[in-house]
N, C-alpha and C positions, 0 to 999 in steps of 0.2 A: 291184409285185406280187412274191409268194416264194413258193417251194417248198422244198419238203427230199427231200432224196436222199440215202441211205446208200452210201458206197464201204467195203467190206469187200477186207481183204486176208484170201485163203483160204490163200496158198499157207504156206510152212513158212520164208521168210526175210524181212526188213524189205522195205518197198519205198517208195519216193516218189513221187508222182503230183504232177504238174502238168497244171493244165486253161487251156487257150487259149479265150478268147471274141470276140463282135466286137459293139460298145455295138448298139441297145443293153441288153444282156443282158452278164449278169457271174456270175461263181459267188466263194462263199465258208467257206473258207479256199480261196487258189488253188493252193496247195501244202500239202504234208503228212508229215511220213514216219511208215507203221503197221506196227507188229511183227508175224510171225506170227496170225492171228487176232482183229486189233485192226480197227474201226469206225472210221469219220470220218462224221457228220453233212455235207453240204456244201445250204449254201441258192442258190439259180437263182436271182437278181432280173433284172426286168425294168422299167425305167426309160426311155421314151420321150421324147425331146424333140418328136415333132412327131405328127399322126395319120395313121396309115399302119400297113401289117399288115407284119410282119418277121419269117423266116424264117431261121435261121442253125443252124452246130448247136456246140455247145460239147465241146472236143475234149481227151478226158482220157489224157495219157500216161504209159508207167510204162516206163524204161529196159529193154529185152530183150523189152519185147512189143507186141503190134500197139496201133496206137492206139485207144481208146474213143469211139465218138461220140452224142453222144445232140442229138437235133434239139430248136429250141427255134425255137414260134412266139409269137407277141404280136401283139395288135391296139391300136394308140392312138389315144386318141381323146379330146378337147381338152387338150393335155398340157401345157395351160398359157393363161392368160387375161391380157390387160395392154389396161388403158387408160389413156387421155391425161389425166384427172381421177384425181388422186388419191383423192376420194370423192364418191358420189354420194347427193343426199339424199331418201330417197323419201318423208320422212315417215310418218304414219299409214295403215295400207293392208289392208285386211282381207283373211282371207282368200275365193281366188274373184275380187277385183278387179284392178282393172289400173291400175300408176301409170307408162306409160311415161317413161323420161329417153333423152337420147341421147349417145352419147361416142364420140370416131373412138376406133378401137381402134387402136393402134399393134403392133410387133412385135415379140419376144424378141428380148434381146441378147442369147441362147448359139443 
């Protein structure tokens, strides 16, 4: 998942920001330098490896001033699927019917 967020520089001289995250939530570009009155687009991804709701906040810094925080939730939910058969044939199957098959699920290797 992404968002977009604008970081504007207001003030009257360059400045550089770098943003610290913790997975799994990431921002991008994670640094920058914007001149007097220049914009940076920055997009939020949120990339879950497992399902479970995650709560972090991603922390944007600019030399001489206080840090920026902006919180960042996500919810995951099957963040990935692997079974033991590499395919499964269900044949013809309308819709509305049921063709069950069965297969141990195994586990992610990340």
């Amino acid at each position: 998942m992404r968002c977009r967020v604008q970081v504007v520089n207001d003030g009257e001289l360059p400045l550089t920001f770098n943003w610290d995250t913790e997975d799994p939530f990431s921002v991008s570009p994670r640094s920058a330098t914007l001149e007097a009155g220049e914009s940076c687009p920055i997009t939020a991804m949120f990339f879950p490896r497992e399902g479970s709701v995650f709560v972090s906040s991603a922390v944007c810094r600019v030399d001489g001033l206080l840090p920026h925080e902006m919180r960042m939730t996500g919810v995951g939910k099957f963040a990935y699927l692997s079974a033991s058969n590499r395919e499964l044939e269900f044949g013809e199957v309308q819709t509305g019917d049921r063709a069950p098959r069965h297969s141990r699920c195994g586990t992610s290797p990340w």
